[in-house]
C-alpha positions as CSV (number, residue, x, y, z in Angstrom):
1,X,-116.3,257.1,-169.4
2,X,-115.4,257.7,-165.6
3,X,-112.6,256.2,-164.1
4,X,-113.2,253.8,-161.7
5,X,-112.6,255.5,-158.4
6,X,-114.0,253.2,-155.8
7,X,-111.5,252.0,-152.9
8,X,-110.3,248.1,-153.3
9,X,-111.7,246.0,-150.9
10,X,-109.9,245.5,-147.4
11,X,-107.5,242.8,-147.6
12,X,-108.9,239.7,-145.9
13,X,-107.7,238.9,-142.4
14,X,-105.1,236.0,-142.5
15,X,-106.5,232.8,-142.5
16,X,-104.9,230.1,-140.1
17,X,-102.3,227.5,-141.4
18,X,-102.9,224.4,-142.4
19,X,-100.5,223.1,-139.5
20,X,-103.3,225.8,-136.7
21,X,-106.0,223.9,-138.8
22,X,-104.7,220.5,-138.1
23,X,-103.6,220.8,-134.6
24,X,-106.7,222.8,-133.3
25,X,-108.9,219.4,-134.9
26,X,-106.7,216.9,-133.0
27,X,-107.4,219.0,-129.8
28,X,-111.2,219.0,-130.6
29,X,-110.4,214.9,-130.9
30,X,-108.8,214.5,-127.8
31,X,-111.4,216.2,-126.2
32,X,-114.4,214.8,-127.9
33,X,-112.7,211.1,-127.2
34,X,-112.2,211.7,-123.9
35,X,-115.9,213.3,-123.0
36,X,-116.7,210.1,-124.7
37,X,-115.2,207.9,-123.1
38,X,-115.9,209.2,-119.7
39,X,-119.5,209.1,-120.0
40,X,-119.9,205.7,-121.7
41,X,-117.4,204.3,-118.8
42,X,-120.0,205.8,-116.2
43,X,-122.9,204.2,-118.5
44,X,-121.1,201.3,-118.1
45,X,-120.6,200.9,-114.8
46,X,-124.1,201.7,-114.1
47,X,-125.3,199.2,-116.0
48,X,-123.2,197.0,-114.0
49,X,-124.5,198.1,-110.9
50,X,-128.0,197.7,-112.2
51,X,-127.3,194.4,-113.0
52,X,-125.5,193.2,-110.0
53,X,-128.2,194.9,-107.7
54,X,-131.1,193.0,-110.1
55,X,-129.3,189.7,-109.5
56,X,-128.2,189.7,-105.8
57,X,-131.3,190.3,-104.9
58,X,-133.5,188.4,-106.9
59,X,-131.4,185.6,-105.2
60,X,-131.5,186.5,-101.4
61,X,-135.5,186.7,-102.4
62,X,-135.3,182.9,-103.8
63,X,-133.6,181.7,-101.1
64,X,-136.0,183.2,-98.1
65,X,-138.7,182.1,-100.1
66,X,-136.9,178.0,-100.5
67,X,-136.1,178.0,-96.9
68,X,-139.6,180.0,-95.4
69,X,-142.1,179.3,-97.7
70,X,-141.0,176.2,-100.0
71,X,-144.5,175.8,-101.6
72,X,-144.5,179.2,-103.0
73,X,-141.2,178.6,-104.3
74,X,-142.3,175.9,-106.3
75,X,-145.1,177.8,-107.9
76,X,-144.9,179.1,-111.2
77,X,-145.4,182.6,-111.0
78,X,-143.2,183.0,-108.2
79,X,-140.2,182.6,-110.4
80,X,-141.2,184.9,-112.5
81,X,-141.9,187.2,-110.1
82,X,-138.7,187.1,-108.0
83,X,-136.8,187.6,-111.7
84,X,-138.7,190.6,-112.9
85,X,-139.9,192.6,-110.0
86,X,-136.5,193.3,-108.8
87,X,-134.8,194.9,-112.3
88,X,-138.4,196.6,-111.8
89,X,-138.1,198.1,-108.7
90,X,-134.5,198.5,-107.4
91,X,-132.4,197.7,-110.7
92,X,-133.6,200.3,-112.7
93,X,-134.3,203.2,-110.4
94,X,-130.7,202.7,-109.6
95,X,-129.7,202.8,-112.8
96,X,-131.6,205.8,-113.7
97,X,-130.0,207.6,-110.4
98,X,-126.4,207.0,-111.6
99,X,-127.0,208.0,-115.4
100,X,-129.3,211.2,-114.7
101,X,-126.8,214.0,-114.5
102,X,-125.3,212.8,-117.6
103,X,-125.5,215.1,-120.8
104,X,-128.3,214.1,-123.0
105,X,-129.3,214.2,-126.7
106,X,-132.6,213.4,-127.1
107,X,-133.7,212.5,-131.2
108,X,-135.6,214.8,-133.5
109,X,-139.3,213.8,-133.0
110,X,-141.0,212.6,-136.1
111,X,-144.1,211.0,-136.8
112,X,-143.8,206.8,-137.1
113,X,-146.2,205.9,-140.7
114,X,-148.6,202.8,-140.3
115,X,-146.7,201.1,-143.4
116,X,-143.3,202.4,-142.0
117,X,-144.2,200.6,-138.7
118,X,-145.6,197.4,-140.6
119,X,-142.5,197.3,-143.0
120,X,-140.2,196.8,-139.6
121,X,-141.9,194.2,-138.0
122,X,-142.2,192.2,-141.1
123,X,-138.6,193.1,-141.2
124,X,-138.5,191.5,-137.5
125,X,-139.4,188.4,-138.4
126,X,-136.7,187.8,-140.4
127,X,-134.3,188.8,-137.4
128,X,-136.1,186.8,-135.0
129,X,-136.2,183.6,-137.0
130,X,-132.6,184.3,-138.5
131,X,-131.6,185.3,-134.8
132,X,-133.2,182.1,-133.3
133,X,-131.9,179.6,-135.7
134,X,-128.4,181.3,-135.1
135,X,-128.8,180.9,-131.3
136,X,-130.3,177.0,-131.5
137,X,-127.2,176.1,-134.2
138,X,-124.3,177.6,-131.2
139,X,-126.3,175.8,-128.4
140,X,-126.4,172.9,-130.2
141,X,-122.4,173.2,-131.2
142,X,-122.1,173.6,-127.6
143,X,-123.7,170.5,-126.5
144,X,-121.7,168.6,-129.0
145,X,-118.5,169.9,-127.5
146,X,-119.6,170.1,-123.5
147,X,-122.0,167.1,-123.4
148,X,-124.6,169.1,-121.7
149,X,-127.9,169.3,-122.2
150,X,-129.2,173.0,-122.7
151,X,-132.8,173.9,-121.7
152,X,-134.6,176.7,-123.7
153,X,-136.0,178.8,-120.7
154,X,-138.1,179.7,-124.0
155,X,-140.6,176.8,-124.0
156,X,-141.1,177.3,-120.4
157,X,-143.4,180.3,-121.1
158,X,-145.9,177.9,-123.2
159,X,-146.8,176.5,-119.7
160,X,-147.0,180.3,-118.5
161,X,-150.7,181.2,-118.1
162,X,-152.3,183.4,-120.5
163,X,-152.4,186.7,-118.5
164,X,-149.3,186.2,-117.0
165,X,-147.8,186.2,-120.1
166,X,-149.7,189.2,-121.5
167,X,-148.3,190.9,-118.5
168,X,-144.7,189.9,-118.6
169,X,-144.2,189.3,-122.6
170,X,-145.9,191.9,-123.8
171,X,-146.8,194.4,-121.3
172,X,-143.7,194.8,-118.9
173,X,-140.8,193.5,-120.7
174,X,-141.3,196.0,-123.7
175,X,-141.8,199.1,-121.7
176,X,-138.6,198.4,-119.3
177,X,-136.6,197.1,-121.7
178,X,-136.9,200.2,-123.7
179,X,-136.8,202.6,-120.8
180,X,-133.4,200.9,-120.2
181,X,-131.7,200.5,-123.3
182,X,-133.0,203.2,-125.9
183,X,-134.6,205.4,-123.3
184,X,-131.6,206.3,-120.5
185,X,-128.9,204.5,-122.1
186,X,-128.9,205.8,-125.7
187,X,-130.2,209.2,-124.8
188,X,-126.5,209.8,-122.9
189,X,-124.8,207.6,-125.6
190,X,-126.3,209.9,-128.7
191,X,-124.1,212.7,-127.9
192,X,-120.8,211.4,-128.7
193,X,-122.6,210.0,-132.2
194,X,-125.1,207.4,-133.5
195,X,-123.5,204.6,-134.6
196,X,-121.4,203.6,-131.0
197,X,-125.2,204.6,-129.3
198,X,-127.1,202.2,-131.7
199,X,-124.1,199.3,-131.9
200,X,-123.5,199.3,-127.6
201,X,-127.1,199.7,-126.6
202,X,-128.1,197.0,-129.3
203,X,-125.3,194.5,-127.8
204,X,-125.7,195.3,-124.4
205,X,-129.4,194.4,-125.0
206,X,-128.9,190.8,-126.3
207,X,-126.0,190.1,-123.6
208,X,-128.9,190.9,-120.7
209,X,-130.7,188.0,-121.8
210,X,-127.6,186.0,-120.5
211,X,-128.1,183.0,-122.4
212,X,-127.2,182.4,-126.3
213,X,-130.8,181.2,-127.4
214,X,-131.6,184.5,-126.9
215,X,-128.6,186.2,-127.3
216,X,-128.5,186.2,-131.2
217,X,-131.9,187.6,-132.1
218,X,-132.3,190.2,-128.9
219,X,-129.0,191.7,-130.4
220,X,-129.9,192.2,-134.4
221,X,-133.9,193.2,-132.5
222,X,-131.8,195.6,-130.6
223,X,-130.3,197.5,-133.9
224,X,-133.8,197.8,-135.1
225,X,-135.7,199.4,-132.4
226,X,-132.1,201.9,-131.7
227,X,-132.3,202.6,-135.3
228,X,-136.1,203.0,-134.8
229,X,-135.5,205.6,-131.7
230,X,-132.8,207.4,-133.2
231,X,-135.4,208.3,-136.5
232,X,-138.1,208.9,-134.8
233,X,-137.2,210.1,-131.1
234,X,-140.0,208.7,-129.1
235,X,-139.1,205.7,-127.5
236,X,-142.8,204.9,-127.2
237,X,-142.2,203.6,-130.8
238,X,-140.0,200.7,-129.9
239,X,-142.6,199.7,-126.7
240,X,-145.4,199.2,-129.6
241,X,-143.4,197.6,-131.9
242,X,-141.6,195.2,-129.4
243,X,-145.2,195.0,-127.6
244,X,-146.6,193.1,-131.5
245,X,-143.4,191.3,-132.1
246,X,-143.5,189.6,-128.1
247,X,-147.2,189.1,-128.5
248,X,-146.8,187.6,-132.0
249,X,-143.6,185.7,-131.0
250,X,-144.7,184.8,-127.5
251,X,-148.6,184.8,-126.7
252,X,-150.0,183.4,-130.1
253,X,-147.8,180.4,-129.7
254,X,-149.2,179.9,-126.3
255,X,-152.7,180.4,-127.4
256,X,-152.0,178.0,-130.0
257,X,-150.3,175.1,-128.4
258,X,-152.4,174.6,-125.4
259,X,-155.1,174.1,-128.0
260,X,-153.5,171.4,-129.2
261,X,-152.0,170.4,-125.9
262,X,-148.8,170.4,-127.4
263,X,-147.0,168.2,-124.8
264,X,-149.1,165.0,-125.3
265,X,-148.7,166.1,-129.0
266,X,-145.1,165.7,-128.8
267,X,-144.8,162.2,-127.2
268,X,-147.6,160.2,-129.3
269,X,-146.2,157.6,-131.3
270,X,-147.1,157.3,-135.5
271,X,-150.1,155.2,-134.9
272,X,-151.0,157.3,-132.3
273,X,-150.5,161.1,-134.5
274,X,-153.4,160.7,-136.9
275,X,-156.4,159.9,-135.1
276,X,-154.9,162.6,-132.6
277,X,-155.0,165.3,-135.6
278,X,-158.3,164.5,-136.5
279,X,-160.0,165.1,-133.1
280,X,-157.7,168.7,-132.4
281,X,-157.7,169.3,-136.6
282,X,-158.7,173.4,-135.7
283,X,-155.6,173.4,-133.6
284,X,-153.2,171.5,-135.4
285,X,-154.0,173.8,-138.6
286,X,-153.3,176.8,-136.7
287,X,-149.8,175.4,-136.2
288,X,-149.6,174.4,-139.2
289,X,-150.9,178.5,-140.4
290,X,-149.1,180.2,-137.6
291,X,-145.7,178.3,-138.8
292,X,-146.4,179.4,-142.4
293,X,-146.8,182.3,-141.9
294,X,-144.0,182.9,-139.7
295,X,-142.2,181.6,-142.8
296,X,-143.8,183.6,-145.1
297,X,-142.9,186.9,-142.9
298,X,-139.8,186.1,-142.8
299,X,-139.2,185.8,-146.6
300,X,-141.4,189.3,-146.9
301,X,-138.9,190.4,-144.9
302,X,-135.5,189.5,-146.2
303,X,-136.9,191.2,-149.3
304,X,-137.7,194.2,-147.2
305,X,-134.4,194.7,-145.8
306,X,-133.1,194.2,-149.3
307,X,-135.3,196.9,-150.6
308,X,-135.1,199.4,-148.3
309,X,-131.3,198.4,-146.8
310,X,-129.8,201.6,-147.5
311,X,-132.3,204.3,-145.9
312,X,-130.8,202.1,-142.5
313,X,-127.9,204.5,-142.7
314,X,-126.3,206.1,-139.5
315,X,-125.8,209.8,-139.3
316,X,-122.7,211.8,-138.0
317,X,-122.3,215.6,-137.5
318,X,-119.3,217.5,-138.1
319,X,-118.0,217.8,-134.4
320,X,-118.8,214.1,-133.8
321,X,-115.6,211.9,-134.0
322,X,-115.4,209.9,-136.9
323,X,-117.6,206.5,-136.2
324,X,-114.0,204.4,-136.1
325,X,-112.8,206.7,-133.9
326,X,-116.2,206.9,-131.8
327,X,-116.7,203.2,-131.5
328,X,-113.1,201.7,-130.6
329,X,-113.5,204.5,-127.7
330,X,-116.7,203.9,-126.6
331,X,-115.7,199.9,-126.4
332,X,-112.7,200.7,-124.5
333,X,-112.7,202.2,-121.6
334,X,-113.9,200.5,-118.1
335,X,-117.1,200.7,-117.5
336,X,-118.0,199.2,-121.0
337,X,-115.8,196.4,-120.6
338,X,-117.3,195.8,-116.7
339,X,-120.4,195.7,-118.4
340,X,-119.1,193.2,-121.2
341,X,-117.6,191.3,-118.6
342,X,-120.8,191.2,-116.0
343,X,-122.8,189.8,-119.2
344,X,-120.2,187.2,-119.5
345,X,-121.0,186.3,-116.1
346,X,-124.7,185.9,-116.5
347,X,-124.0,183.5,-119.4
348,X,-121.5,181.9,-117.3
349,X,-124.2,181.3,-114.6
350,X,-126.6,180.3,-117.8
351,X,-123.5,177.7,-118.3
352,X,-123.3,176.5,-114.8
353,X,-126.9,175.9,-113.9
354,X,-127.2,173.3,-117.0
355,X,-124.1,171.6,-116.0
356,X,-125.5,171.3,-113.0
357,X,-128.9,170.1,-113.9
């Protein structure tokens, strides 16, 4: 046999210590927590300023319209009017022209399934009744504690016409909602990792509502559509799915109690309630169906969740900061905490004007 003449290998180049290893990560830390916190501070301070912008004007608009015109003040699309079209038109353009230069990560597009979409909104229902029960049981611990009487701002849409609120519910409020929360805000959030995007969008969402009836349930609705946007990467996902759930949630009730004309409904006395039934008995069993089957969704989707609770799992690359680390900076740093604190205002104002009243 020949001898084995072939030269050894080249000794491998020296790899760095464990001490290079360890200080070259707590640079890339540093960095990635400051780039993070920089560009949620500016997210949050836009928001603010969004906000802010929404609100001052909506209110010089109500009170040129009380002093010149108090007959269209009093009507009942006005008020919806002077509280939408402004976030419409000057709140989120503004928003969009702070936020635009700021680095983006846009989700891996993937197709949305029929069942995959049906299995969430079934999951929805739990959130919204869960979220709504939630929101009713602080209100009403509040109203122990304050002696106030709280309004739901909620049952004033039953007197909302029909196409008014098709338009607002379920045409307008889904698509701008989404544009602002998982469109231009997460988009600049997803960068610095998924869970702080999905967790601050999500509470910033319920805190716009600016009143705790609504706070509760926009929030957990928030986590689903984020978590929705961040699988799928088309926001147009969330407009459907939030289009159904308002229009479920909003419209059919509508639909349903001026057929029964649910306010003489509410104030007839027992001998009164039968004979009442019996002449509106098509209405009053579509409450009674619509209500059972809000139940029945809800169950469906407590099991759901159940079933399919850990595919909800958040996602983190290697040169993403840890989520700990990535959401205790992404909640501290000034803009964030402006926009925390400007919420709190709105729900202070939501406070004040039932005091008040």
């Amino acid at each position: 046999t020949q001898e084995n003449t072939e030269p050894s290998p080249a000794p491998m180049a020296e790899q760095p210590t464990t001490e290079e290893d360890s200080y070259a990560r707590d640079i890339d830390r540093a960095i990635a927590r400051d780039k993070l916190r920089a560009s949620y501070s500016k997210l949050g301070w836009a928001f603010v300023a969004m906000t802010v912008a929404w609100y001052v004007v909506a209110q010089t608009l109500v009170d040129q319209v009380y002093t010149l015109a108090p007959h269209i003040y009093e009507s009942y699309w006005f008020s919806i009017l002077a509280s939408t079209l402004p976030l419409y038109t000057i709140g989120i353009p503004l928003l969009y022209l702070l936020v635009r230069k700021l680095p983006t990560e846009i989700p891996e597009r993937k197709k949305l399934k029929l069942s995959h979409f049906l299995i969430l909104f079934i999951i929805s229902q739990t959130i919204m009744l869960a979220g709504s029960l939630m929101g009713e049981s602080f209100v009403s611990m509040l109203a122990s504690l304050t002696g106030i009487n709280f309004e739901n701002s909620l049952n004033e849409t039953l007197d909302v016409p029909l196409w008014l609120s098709m338009l607002t519910t379920v045409i307008c409020a889904p698509v701008f909602e989404e544009l602002i929360f998982r469109k231009l805000l997460m988009d600049r959030m997803l960068p610095h990792g998924e869970l702080a995007a999905i967790l601050v969008s999500s509470l910033l969402f319920g805190a716009f509502h600016g009143n705790f009836y609504q706070f509760f349930y926009a929030a957990m609705l928030g986590l689903l559509l984020a978590f929705l946007y961040a699988r799928t990467g088309n926001w147009l996902n969330g407009v459907l799915l939030h289009m159904v759930i308002n229009f479920f949630g909003g419209v059919v009730p509508t639909l349903i109690t001026n057929w029964l004309d649910y306010d003489t409904f509410l104030t007839l006395g027992e001998e009164e309630l039968m004979p009442y039934i019996s002449e509106h008995l098509g209405a009053y069993a579509a409450l009674m169906g619509m209500t059972a089957m809000r139940f029945g969704l809800a169950i469906a989707g407590l099991i759901l969740l159940i079933v399919h609770f850990r595919k909800f799992t958040v996602r983190r690359r290697e040169d993403q900061l840890t989520h700990g680390d990535a959401l205790t900076n992404a909640f501290s740093n000034g803009g964030i905490i402006a926009a925390i604190v400007t919420c709190a205002l709105l729900f202070g104002l939501w406070f004040l004007s039932a005091w008040v009243s």
